[in-house]
PAZAPA-4460 file (N, C-alpha, C; in steps of 0.05 Angstrom, whole numbers, plus 32768, in hexadecimal, padded with zeros to 4 digits):
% residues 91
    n_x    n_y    n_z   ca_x   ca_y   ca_z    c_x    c_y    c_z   seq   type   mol
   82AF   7FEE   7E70   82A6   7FE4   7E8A   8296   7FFA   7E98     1      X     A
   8280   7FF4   7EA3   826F   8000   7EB2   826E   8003   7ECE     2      X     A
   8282   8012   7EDD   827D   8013   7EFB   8273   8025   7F01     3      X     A
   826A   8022   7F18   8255   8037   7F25   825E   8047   7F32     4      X     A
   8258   8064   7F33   8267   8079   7F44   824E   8089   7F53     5      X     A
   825F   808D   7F65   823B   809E   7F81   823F   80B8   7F74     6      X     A
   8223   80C0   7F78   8216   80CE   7F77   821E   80EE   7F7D     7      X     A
   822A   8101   7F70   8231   8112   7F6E   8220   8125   7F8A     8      X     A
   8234   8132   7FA2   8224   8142   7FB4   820F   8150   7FAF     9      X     A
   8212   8162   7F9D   81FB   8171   7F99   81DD   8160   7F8C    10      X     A
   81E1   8149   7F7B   81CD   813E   7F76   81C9   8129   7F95    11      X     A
   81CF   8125   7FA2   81C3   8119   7FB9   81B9   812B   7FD0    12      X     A
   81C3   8149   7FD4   81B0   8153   7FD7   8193   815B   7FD4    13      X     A
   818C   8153   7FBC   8177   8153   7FB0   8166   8139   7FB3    14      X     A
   816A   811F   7FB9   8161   810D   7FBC   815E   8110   7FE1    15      X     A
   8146   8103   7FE0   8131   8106   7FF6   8131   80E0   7FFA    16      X     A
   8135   80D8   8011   8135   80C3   801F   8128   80BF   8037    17      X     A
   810B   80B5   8036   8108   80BB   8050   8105   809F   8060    18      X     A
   8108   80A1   807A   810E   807F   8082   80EE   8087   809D    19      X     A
   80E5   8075   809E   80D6   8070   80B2   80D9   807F   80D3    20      X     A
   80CD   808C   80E3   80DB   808A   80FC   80D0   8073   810D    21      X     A
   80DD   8073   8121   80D0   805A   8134   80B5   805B   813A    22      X     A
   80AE   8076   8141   808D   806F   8140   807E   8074   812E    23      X     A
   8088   8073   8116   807B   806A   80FD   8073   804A   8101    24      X     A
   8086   803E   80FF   8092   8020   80FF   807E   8015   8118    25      X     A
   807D   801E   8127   8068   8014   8148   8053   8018   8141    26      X     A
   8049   8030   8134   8029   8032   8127   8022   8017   8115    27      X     A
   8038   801B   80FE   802D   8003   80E6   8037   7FEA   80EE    28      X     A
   803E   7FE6   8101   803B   7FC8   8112   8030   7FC0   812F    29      X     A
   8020   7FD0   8130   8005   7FCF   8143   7FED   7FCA   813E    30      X     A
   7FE1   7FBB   8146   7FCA   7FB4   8144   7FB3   7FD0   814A    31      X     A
   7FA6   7FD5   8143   7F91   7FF1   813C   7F6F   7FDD   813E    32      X     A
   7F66   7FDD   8148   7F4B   7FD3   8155   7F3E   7FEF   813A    33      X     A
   7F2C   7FD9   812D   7F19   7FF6   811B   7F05   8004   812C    34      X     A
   7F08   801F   812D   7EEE   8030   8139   7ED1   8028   812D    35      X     A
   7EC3   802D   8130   7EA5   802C   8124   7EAF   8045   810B    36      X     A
   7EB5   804F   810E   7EB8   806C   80F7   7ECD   8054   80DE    37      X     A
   7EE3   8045   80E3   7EEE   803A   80CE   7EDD   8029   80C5    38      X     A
   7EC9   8011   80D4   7EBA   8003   80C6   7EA8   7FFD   80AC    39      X     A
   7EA2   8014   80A2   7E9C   801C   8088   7EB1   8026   8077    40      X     A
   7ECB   802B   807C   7EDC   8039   8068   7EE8   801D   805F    41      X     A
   7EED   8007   8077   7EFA   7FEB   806D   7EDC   7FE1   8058    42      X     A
   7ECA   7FE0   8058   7EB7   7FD6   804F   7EBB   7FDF   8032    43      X     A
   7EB1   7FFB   802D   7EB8   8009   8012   7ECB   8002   8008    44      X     A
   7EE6   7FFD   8011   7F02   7FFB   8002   7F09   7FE2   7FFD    45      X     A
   7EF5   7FC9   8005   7EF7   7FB2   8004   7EE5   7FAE   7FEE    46      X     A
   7ED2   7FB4   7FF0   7EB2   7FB7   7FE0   7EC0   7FBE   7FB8    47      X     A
   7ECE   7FD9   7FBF   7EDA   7FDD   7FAF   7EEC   7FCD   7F9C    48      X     A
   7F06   7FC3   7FAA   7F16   7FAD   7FA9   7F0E   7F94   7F97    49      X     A
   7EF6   7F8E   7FA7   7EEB   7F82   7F9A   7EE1   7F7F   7F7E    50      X     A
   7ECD   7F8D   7F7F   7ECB   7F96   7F5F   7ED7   7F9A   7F4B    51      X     A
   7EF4   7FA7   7F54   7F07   7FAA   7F3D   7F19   7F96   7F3F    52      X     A
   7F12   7F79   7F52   7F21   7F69   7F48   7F11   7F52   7F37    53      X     A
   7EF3   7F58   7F38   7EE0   7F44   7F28   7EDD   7F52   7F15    54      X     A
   7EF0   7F69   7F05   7EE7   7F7A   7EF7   7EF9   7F70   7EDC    55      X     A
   7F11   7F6B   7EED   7F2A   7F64   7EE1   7F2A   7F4F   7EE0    56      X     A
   7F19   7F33   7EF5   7F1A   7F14   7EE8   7F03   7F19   7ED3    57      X     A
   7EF3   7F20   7ECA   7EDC   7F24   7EB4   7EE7   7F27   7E99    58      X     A
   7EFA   7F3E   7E98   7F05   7F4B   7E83   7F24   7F45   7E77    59      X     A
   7F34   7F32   7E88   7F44   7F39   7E81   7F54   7F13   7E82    60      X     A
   7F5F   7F0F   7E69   7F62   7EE8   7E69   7F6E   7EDE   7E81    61      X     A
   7F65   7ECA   7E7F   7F7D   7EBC   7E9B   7F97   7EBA   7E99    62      X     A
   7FA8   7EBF   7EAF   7FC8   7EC8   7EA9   7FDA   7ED1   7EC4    63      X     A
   7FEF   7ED6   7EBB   7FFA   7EDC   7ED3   7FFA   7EFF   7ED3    64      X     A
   7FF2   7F0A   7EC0   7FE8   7F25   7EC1   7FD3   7F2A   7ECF    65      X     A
   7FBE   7F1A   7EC6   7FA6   7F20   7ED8   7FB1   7F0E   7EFB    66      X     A
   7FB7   7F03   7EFB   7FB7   7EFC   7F12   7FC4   7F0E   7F2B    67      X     A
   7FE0   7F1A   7F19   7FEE   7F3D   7F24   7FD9   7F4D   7F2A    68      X     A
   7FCF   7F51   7F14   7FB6   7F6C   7F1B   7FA7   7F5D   7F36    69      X     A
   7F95   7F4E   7F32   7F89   7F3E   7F4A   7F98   7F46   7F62    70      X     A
   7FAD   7F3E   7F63   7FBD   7F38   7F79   7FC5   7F5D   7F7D    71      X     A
   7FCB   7F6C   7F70   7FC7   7F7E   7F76   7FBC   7F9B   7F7F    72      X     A
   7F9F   7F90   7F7A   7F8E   7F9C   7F80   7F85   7F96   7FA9    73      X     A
   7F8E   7F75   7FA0   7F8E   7F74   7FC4   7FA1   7F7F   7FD4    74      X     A
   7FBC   7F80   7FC6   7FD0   7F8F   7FD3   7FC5   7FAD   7FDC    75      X     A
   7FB2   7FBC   7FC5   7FAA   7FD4   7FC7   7F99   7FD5   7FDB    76      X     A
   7F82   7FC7   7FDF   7F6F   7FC6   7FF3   7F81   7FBB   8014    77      X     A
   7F92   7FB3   8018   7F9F   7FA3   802A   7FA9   7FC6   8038    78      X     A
   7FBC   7FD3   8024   7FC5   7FEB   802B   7FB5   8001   8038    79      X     A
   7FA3   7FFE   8020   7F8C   8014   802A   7F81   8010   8049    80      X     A
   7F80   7FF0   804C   7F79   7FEA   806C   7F86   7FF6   807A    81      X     A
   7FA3   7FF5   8076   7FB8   7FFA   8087   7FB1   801C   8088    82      X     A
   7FAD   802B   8075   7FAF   8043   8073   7F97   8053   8087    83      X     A
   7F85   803C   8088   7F65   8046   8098   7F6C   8045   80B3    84      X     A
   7F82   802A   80C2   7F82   8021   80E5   7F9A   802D   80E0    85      X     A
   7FAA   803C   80DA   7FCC   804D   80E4   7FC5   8068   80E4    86      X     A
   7FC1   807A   80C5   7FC2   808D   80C4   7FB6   80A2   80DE    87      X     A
   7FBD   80AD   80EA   7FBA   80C2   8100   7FB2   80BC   8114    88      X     A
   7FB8   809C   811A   7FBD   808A   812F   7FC8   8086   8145    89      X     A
   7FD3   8082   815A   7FE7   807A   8165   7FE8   8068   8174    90      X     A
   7FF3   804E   8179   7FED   803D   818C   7FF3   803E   81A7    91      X     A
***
């Protein structure tokens, strides 16, 4: 029988957990108006996005693999947005 036993002190010292603070959490659920300076970085990362998702419907059969990748590449471009209106932000 297999039960589970915690994690020995010294190895949880070693493990790093880090949780959000609140104004983490108030940044990435605020709305961020794009500067003129982000307006080309969403463009590129979209532009991008793009391509490597018509890169991967071209090349690769129809499926629920390709459809992951697809779908993940938007997840990537979706983030990257997020990463352009938060990062060194504050609302």
């Amino acid at each position: 029988m297999n039960i589970e036993q915690p994690l020995p002190d010294e190895v949880m010292k070693q493990v790093s957990v880090q949780v959000p603070k609140n104004a983490d959490l108030e940044n990435w659920f605020t709305y961020h108006a794009p500067t003129p300076d982000d307006i080309p970085k969403y463009k590129d990362v979209r532009k991008a996005g793009l391509k490597l998702a018509e890169t991967i419907k071209e090349n690769c059969p129809r499926g629920a693999d390709t459809s992951a990748a697809i779908r993940k590449v938007r997840e990537a471009v979706m983030t990257a947005n997020a990463a352009i209106a938060c990062c060194g932000k504050k609302a």
